[in-house]
FILUMZA-943839 format. One record per residue (C-alpha): x, y, z; residue number from 1. Coordinates in steps of 0.25 Angstrom, whole numbers, plus 2048, in hexadecimal, padded with zeros to 3 digits. Layout:
// FILUMZA-943839
[pt [X Y Z] NUM]
...
This chain:
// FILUMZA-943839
[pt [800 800 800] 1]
[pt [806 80E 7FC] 2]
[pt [80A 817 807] 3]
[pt [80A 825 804] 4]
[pt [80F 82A 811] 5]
[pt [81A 820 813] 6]
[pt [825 82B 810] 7]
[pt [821 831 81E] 8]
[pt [827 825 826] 9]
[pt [834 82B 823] 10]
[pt [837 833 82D] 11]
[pt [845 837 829] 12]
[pt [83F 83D 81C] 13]
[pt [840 84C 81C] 14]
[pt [833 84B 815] 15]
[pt [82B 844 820] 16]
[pt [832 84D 82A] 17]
[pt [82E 858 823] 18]
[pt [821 853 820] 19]
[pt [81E 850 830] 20]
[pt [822 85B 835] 21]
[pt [81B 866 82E] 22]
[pt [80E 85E 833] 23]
[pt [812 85E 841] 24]
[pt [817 86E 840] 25]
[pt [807 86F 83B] 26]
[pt [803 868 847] 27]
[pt [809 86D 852] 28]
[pt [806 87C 84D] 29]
[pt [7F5 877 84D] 30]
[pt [7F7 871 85B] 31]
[pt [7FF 87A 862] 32]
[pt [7F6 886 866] 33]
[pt [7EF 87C 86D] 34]
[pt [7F9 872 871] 35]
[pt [800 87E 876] 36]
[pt [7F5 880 881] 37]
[pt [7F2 873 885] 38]
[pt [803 872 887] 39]
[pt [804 876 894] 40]
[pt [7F9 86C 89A] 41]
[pt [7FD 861 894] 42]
[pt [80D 864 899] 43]
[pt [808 866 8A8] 44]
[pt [801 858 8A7] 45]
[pt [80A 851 89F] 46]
[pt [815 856 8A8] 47]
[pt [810 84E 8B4] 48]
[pt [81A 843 8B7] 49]
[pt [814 836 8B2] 50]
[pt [81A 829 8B4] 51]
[pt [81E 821 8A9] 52]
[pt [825 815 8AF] 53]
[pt [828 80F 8BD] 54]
[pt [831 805 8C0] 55]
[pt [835 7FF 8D1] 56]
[pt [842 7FA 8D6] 57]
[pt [849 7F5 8E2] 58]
[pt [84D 805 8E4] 59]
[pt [840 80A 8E1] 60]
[pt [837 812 8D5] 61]
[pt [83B 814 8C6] 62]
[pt [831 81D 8C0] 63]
[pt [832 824 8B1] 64]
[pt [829 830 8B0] 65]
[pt [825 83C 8A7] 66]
[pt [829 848 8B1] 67]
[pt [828 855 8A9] 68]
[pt [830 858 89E] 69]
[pt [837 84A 8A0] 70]
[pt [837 83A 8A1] 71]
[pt [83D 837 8AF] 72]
[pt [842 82A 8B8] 73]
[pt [83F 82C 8C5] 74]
[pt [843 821 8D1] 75]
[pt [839 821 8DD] 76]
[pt [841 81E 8EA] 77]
[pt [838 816 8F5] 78]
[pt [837 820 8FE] 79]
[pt [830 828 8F2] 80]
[pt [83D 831 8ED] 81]
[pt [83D 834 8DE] 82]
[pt [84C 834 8D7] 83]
[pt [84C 839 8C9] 84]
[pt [855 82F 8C1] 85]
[pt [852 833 8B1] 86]
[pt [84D 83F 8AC] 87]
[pt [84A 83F 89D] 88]
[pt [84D 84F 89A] 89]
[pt [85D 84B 89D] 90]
[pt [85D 842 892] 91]
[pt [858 847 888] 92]
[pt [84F 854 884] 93]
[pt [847 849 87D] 94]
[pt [849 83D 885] 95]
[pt [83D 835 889] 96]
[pt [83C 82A 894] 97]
[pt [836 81C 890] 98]
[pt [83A 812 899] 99]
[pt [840 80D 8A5] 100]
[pt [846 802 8AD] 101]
[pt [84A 7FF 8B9] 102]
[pt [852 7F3 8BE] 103]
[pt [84D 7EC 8CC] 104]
[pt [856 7F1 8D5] 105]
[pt [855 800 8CF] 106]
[pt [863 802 8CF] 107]
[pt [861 802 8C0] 108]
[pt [858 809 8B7] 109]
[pt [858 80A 8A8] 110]
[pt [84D 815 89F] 111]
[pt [84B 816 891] 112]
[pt [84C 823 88A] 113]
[pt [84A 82A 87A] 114]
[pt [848 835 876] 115]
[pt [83B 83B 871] 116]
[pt [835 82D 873] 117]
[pt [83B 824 869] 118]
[pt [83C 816 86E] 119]
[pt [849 814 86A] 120]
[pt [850 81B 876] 121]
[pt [85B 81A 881] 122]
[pt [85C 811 88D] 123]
[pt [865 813 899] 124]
[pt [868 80C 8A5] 125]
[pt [869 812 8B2] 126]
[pt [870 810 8BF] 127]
[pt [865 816 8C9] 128]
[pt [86D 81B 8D2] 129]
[pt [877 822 8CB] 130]
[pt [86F 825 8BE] 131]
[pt [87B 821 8B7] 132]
[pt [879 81C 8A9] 133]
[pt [87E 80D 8A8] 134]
[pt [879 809 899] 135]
[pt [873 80F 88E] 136]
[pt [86A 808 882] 137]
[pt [864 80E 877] 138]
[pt [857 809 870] 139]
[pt [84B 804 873] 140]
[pt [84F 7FE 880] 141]
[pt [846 7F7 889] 142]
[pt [845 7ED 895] 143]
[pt [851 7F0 89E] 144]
[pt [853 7E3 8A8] 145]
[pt [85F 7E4 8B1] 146]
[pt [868 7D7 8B4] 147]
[pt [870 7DD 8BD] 148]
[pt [876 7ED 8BF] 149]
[pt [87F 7EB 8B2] 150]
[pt [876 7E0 8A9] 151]
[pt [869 7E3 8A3] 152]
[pt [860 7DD 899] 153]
[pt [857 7E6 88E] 154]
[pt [84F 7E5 883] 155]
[pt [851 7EC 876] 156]
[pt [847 7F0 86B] 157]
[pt [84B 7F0 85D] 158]
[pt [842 7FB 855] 159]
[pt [84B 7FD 84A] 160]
[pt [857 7F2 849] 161]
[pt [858 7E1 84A] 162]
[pt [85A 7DC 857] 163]
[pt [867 7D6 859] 164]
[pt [862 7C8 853] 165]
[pt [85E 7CD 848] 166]
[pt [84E 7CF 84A] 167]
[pt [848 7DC 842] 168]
[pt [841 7E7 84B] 169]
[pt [83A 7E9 853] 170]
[pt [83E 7DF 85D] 171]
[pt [846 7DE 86B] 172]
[pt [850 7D9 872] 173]
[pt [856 7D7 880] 174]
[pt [865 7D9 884] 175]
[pt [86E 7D7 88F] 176]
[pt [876 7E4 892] 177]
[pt [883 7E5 89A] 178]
[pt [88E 7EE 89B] 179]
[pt [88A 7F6 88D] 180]
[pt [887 7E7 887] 181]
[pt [87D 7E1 882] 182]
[pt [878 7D3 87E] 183]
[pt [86A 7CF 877] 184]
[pt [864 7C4 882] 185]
[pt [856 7C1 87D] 186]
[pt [84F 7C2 871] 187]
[pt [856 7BD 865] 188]
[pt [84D 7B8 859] 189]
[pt [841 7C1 861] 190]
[pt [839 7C5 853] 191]
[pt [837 7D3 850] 192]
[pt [82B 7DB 857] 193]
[pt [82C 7D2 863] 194]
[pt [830 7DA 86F] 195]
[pt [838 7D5 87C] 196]
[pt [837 7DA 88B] 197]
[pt [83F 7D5 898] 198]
[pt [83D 7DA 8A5] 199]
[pt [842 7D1 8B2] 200]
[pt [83C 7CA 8BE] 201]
[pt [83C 7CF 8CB] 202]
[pt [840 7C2 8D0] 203]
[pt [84A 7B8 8CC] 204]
[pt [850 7C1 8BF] 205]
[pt [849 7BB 8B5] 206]
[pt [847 7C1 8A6] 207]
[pt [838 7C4 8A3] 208]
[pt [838 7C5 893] 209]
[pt [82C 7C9 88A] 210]
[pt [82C 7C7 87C] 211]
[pt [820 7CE 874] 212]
[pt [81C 7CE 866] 213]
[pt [813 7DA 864] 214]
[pt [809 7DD 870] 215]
[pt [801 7CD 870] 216]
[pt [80B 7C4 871] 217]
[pt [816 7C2 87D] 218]
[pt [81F 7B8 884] 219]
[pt [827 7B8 88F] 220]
[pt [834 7B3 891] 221]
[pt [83D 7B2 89E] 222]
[pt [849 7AC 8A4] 223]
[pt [854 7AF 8AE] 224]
[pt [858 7BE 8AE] 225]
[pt [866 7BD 8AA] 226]
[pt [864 7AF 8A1] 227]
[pt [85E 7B5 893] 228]
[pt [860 7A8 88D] 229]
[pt [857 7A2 898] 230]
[pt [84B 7AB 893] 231]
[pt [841 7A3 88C] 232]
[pt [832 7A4 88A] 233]
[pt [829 7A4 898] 234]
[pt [81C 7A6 892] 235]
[pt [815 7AA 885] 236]
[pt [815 7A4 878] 237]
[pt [807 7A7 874] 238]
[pt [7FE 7B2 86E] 239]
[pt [7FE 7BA 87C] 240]
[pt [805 7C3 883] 241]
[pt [80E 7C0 88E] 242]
[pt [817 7CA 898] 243]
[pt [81F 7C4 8A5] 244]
[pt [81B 7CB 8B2] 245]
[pt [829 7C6 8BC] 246]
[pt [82E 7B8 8C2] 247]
[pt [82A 7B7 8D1] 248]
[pt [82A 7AC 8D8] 249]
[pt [830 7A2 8CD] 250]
[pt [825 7A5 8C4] 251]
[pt [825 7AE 8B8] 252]
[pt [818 7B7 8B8] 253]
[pt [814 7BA 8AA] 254]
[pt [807 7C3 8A5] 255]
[pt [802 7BB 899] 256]
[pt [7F7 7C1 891] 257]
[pt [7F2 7B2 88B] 258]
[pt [7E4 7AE 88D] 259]
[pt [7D9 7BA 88D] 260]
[pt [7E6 7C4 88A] 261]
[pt [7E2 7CA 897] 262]
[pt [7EE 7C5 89F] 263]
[pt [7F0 7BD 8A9] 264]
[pt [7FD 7B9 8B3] 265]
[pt [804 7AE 8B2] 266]
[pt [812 7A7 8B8] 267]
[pt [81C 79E 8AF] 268]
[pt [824 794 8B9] 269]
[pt [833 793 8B4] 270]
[pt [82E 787 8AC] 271]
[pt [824 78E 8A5] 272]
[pt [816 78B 8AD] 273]
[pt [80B 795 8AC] 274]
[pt [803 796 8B9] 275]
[pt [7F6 7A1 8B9] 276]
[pt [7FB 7AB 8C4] 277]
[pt [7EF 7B7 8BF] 278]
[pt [7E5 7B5 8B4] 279]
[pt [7DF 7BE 8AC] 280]
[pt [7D6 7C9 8B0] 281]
[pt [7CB 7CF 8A8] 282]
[pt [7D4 7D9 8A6] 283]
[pt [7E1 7D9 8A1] 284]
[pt [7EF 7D9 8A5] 285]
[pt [7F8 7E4 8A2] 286]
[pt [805 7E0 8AB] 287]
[pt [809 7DA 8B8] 288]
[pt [817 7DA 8C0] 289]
[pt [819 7D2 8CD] 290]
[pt [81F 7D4 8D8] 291]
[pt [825 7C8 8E2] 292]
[pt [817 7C6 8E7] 293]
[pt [80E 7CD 8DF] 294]
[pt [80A 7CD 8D1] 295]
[pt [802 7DB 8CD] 296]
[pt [7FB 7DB 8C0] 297]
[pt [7F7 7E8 8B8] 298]
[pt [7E7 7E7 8B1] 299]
[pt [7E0 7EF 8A8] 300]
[pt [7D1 7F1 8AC] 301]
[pt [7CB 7F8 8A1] 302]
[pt [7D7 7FF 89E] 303]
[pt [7DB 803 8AD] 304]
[pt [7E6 7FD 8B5] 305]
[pt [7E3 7F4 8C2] 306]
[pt [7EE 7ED 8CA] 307]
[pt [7EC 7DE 8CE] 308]
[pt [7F4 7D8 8D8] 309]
[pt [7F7 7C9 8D9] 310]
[pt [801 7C1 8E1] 311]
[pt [808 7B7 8DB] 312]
[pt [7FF 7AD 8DA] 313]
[pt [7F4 7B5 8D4] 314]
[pt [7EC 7B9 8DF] 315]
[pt [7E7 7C7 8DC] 316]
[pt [7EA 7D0 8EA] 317]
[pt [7E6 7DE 8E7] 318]
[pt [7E1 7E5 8DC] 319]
[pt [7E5 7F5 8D9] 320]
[pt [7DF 7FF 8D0] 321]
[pt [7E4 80C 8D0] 322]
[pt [7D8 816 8CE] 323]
[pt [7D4 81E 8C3] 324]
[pt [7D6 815 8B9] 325]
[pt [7E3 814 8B3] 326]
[pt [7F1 80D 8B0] 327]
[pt [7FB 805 8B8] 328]
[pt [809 803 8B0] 329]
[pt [816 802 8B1] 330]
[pt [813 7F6 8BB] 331]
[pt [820 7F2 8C1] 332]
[pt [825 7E7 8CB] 333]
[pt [834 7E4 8D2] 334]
[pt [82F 7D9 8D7] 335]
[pt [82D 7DF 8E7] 336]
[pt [822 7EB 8E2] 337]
[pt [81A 7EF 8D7] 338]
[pt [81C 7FF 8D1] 339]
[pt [811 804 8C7] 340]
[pt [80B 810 8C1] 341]
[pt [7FD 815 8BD] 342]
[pt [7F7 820 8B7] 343]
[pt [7E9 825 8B2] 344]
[pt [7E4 831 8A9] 345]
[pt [7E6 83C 8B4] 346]
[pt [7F2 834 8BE] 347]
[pt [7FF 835 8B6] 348]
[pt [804 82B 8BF] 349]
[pt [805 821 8CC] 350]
[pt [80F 819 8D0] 351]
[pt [80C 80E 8D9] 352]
[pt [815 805 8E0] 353]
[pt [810 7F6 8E7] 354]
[pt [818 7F0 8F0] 355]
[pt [814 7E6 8FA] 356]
[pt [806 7E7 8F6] 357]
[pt [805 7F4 8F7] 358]
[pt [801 800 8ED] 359]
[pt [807 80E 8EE] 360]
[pt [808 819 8E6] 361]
[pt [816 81F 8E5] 362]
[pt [814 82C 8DB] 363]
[pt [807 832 8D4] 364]
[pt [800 83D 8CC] 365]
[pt [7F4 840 8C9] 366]
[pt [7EE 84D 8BF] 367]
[pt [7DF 84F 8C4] 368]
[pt [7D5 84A 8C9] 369]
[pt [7C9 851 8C1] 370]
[pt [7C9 846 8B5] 371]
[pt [7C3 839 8B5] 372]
[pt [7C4 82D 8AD] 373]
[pt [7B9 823 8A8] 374]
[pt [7B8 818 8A0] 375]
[pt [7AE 814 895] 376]
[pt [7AC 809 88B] 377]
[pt [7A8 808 87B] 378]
[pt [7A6 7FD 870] 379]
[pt [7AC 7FB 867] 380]
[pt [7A9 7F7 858] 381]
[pt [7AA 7E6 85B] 382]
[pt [7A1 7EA 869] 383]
[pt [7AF 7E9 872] 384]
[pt [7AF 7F3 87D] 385]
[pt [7BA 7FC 87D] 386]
[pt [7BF 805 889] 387]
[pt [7C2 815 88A] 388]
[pt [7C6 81D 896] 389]
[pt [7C0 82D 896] 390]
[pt [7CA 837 89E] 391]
[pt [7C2 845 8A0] 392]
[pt [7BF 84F 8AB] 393]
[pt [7B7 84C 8B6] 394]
[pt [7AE 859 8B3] 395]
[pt [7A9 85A 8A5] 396]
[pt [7B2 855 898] 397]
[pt [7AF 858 88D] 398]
[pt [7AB 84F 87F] 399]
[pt [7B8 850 87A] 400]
[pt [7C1 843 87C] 401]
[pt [7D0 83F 878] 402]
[pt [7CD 82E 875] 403]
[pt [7DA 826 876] 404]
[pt [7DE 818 870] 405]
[pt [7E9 80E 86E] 406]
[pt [7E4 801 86B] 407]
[pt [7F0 7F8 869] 408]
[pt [7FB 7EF 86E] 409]
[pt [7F6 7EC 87A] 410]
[pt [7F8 7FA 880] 411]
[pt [7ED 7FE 88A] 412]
[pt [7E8 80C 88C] 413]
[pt [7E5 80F 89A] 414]
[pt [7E4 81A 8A3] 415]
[pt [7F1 824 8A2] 416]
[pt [7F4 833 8A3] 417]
[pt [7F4 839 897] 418]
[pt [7FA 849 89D] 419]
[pt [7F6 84E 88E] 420]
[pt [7E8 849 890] 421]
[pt [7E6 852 89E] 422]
[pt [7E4 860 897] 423]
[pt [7D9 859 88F] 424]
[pt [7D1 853 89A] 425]
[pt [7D1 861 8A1] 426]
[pt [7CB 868 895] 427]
[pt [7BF 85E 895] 428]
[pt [7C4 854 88C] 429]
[pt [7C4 844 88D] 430]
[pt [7CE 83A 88C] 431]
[pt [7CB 82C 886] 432]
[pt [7D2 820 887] 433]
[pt [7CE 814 87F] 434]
[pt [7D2 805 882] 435]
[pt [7D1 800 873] 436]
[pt [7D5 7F2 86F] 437]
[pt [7E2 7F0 86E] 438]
[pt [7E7 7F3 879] 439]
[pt [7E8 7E9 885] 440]
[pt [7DC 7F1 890] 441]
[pt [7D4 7E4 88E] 442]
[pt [7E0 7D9 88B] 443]
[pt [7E8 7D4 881] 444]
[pt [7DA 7D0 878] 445]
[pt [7D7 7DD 879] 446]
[pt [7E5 7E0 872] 447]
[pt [7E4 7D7 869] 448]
[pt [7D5 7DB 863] 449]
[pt [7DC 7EA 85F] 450]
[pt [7E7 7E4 859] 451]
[pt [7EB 7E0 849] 452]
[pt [7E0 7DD 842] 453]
[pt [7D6 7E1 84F] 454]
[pt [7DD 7EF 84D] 455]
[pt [7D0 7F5 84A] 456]
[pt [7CA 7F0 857] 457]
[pt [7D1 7FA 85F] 458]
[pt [7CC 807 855] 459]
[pt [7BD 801 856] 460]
[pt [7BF 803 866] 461]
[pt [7C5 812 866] 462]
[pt [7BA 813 859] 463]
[pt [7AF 80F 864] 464]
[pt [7B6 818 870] 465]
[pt [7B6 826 866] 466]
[pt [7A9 821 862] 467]
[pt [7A3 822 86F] 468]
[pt [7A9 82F 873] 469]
[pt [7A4 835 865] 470]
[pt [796 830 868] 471]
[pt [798 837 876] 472]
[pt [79A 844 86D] 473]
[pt [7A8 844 872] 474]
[pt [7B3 84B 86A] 475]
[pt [7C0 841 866] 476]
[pt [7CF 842 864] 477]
[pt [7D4 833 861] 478]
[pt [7E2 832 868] 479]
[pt [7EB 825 866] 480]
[pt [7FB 823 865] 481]
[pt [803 81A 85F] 482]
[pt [7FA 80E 85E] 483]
[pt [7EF 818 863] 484]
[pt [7F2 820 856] 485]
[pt [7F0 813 84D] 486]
[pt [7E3 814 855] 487]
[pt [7DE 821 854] 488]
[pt [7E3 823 845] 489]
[pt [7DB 817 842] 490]
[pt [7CE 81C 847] 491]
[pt [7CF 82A 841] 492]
[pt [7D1 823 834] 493]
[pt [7C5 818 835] 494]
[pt [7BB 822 83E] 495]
[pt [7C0 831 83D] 496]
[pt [7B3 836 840] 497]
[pt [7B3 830 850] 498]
[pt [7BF 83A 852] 499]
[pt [7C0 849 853] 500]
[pt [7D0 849 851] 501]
[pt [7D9 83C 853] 502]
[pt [7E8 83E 85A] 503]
[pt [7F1 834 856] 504]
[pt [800 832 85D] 505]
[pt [80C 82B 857] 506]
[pt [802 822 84F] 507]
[pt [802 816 848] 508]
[pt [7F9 818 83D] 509]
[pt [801 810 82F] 510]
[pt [7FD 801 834] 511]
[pt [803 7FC 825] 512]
[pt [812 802 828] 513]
[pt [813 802 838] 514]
[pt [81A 7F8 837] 515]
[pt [825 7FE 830] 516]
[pt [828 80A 838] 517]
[pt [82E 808 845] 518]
[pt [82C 7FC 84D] 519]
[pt [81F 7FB 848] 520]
[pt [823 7EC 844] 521]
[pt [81F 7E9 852] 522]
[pt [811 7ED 850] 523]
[pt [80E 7E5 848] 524]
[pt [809 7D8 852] 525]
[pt [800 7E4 857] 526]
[pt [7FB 7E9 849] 527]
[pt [7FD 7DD 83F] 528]
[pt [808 7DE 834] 529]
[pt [805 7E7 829] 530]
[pt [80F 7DE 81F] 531]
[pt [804 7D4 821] 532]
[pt [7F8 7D7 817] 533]
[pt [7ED 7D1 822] 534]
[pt [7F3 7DA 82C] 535]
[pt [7F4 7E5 822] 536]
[pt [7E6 7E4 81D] 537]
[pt [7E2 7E6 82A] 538]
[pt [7ED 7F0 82E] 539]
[pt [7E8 7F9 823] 540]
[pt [7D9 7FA 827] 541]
[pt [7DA 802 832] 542]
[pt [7EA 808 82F] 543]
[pt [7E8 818 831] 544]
[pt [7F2 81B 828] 545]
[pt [7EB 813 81D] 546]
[pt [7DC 818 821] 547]
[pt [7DD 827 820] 548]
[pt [7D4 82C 815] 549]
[pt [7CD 838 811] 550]
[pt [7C3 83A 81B] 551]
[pt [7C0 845 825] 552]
[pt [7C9 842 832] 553]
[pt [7CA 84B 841] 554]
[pt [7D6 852 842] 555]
[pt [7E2 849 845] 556]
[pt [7EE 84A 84C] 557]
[pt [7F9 843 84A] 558]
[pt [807 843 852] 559]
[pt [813 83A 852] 560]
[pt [823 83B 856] 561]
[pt [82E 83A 84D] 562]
[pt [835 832 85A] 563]
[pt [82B 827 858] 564]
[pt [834 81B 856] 565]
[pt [828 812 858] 566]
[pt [81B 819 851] 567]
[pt [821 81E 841] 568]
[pt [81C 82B 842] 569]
[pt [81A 82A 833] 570]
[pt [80E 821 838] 571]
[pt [808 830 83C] 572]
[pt [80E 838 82F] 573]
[pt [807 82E 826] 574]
[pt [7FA 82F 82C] 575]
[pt [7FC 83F 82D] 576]
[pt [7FF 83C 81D] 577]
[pt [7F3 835 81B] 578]
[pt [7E9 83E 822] 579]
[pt [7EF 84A 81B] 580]
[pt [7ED 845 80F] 581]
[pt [7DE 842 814] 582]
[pt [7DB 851 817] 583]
[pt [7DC 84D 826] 584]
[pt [7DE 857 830] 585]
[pt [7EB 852 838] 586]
[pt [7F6 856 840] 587]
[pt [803 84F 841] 588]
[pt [80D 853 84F] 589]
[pt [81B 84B 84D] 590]
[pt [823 84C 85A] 591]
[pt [832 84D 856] 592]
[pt [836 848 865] 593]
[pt [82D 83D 869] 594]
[pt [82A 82D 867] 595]
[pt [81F 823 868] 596]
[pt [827 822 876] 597]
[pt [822 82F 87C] 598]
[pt [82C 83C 87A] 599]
[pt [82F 847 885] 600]
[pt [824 84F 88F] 601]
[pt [827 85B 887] 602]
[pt [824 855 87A] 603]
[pt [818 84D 87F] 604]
[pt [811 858 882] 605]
[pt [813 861 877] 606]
[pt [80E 854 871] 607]
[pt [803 852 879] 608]
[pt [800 861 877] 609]
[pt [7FE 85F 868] 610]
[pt [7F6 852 86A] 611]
[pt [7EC 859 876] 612]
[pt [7EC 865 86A] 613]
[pt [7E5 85E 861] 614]
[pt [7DB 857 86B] 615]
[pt [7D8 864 86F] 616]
[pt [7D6 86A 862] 617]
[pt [7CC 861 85E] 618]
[pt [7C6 85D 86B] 619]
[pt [7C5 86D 870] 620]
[pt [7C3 872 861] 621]
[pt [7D0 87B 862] 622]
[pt [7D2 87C 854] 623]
[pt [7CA 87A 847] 624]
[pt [7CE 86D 840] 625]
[pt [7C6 870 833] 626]
């Protein structure tokens, strides 16, 4: 099929840069007045510190976090005192925090690092106490697992290059590191778009190894710690996922997603028996970690986080649901106590800490207490009900609702702080958040029916949700990113007349080249294979790119960043092509310093400025679009 835009995925073609620049110079001048005026408010809420990450250790509490005008690591003393070990503005004007690690005595630390939010980064070791820089890697680095003060194992992504054995990208790989040298320990003849994880056990150093292909299928592997040749397959082997959870007591505890996809908990003997330990819920498991008596188990109950306790055993012993609803991540173990964090639409952030069966909360914030948050349901097309949260002011809100959407790879969207979103809900607006197929609020089934060939699922339950709201005589603004932009871009092409204007970040929106940009390769167990012609004829249906035509649309906003090393931002040029040349009113933003992997507070919220510009635009009639 001839491409007529395909000359715009060059992005070192003066022509292309010439081409998107003089669009995103016309965009910024249309949303500035009032991107300038909503500036202010969204710095003063998106400069609340918000957690990103915690982490616990024999010497206390690792925590990243957004703090003002930079990404910090901060480590929590018991008795409650704060010590500043990172600060992301001292290395670099650009430098964006992503991940962190922490070894199990905390002596060490490692954190993970690029700039303007490209995955491909920098990763350094640390001595905690001294901050002295002991090693250095750069990539895309992951899954630091300390052997001893001077050995480490790490897992390696290859986005662009073969691995060492010879396996085309995207693909992974673990090494053993010493002394500035490296070997390759696990993972030979792995096949490409298969990815590797290895974290350790908290008793009797094992290796805890998952192997994934795509977002449905996993096994685990495990083995003695400092033996790689003794890793071999635990669990898996099927059509399901699996993730180990620790090795307590001689038993290997394993979350395995095999019968209704729901999850249950299981424990592996060394000799490989499987013994029930917690079966599945009617709602789904998201993770679990254990401690040396106590296994605790994240659920999702209609999309909102509730903590189970177990002992070992299975007994359930208590039950903990933090109020409003909302989000517990970053779930963490050491094996003697448990660190986690939750979140909802107006509380940035609470970390909570469980030690001998008790629960407190260490550090919080909260923005007000004058919005409220409910919860309503639709059918869709095939009659299957879909889920949506509504975030507004207590007092009167008006009709006039941001509607947001993902739908894919197994990624759930629950309760979190959006700072952007704040301003909005003061001026009488409402937030919606919809729980579409694809996504794992209901199970792995509930992935699965939004996926390849089901794709279209998941556009009938957001169809369904902007349905509802248009019936109520609500005003929309579609808003998806990434997968959410293949979402959104997909809806304004099959039903443009649901929306009033349609927001669509760092998309994916060409479905018959995505796998040819990038590491879109790894997609493709997600979203079939495009080189295939069953997959393709059903790739094509519904691909934005392919379905723009010369109809009337809602003004469209586009934006994308050139530091994007995971979404081609051509994906966004070519659809801003394609609706050009439909007579569509559009605007195209490309942001020189950030990625798919987020960019720094500064540049965040100029971004979000321009987004909540464009909202406000059409929701609150600020301009004429005519």
């Amino acid at each position: 099929m001839r491409d007529p835009y395909i000359w715009l995925e060059n992005l070192k073609d003066p022509k292309v840069t010439n081409w998107f620049l003089s669009r995103n110079e016309h965009a910024r001048k249309f949303l500035k007045p009032t991107s300038d005026m909503l500036k202010p408010r969204i710095e003063s809420y998106y400069s609340i510190p918000y957690v990103l990450l915690v982490r616990t250790s024999k010497i206390g509490n690792f925590i990243l976090l957004r703090d003002g005008e930079a990404f910090k690591i901060k480590l929590m003393y018991p008795d409650g005192h704060l010590s500043e070990l990172i600060d992301s503005k001292k290395l670099g004007k650009e430098a964006v925090l992503q991940w962190l690690y922490v070894s199990m005595e905390g002596d060490r630390f490692a954190f993970s690092y690029s700039i303007g939010g490209s995955d491909e980064g920098i990763l350094r070791v640390m001595d905690t106490e001294s901050l002295e820089i002991l090693d250095e890697l750069k990539g895309v680095i992951g899954e630091i697992v300390w052997l001893d003060e001077e050995k480490y194992y790490y897992a390696r992504f290859y986005a662009k290059e073969k691995t060492p054995d010879g396996i085309s990208p995207p693909a992974e790989r673990i090494f053993l590191r010493e002394d500035g040298k490296e070997e390759m320990v696990f993972g030979k003849g792995v096949p490409t778009a298969y990815f590797i994880g290895v974290k350790r056990s908290s008793q009797a150093n094992r290796a805890l190894i998952t192997i994934s292909y795509g977002w449905t299928k996993s096994d685990v592997y495990a083995g003695k710690l400092e033996e790689p040749e003794s890793w071999n397959l635990l669990y898996g082997g099927g059509d399901f996922l699996a993730s180990p959870i620790n090795f307590v007591n001689v038993k290997y505890l394993v979350a395995s997603y095999d019968r209704g996809g729901m999850g249950r908990i299981i424990s592996v003997d060394e000799k490989g028996k499987v013994t029930d330990i917690v079966s599945e819920h009617e709602y789904p498991l998201q993770d679990a970690v254990a401690t040396n008596d106590s296994i605790i188990a994240n659920y999702l109950v209609n999309a909102s986080s509730r903590l189970k306790i177990f002992d070992l055993y299975g007994k359930e012993i208590e039950e903990i649901t933090p109020k409003p609803a909302g989000t517990i991540d970053s779930l963490y173990s050491d094996g003697e106590k448990c660190i986690f964090k939750y979140e909802s639409f107006y509380i940035p952030y609470r970390i909570y800490l469980l030690k001998n069966s008790k629960l407190r909360i260490l550090d919080s914030r909260e923005v007000s207490k004058n919005f409220k948050v409910e919860e309503f349901w639709v059918t869709s097309r095939d009659s299957t009900r879909i889920h949506a949260f509504k975030v507004q002011r207590k007092d009167e809100a008006r009709k006039l609702a941001l509607v947001y959407g993902y739908g894919g790879f197994g990624i759930s969207l629950t309760p979190r702080f959006y700072p952007f979103i704040v301003p909005f809900l003061e001026d009488g607006g409402t937030f919606v958040v919809a729980n579409l197929r694809g996504g794992k609020e209901y199970g792995e089934q509930w992935h699965r029916a939004g996926m390849r060939e089901k794709k279209q699922n998941v556009f009938d339950d957001f169809i369904a949700v902007l349905e509802f709201l248009k019936r109520e005589g609500t005003k929309t603004v579609a808003f998806g990113v990434s997968n959410g932009g293949l979402l959104v871009g997909a809806v304004l092409t099959q039903r443009p007349e649901l929306l009033n204007g349609a927001l669509i970040g760092y998309p994916v929106l060409d479905m018959l080249r995505f796998h040819k940009l990038y590491i879109g390769k790894a997609w493709v167990p997600e979203y079939g294979d495009p080189d295939k012609p069953e997959d393709a004829a059903f790739l094509i249906k519904y691909s934005p790119y392919h379905n723009v035509a010369k109809r009337k649309y809602p003004p469209i906003m586009l934006y994308t960043g050139l530091h994007d090393d995971r979404v081609h931002p051509a994906h966004a040029f070519k659809f801003a092509a394609k609706l050009e040349e439909a007579g569509a009113f559009y605007l195209l933003r490309v942001e020189t310093k950030s990625g798919n992997s987020g960019a720094t507070p500064q540049t965040k919220i100029e971004e979000y400025s321009d987004m909540m510009a464009f909202v406000y635009n059409i929701l609150f009639n600020k301009v004429n679009f005519s």
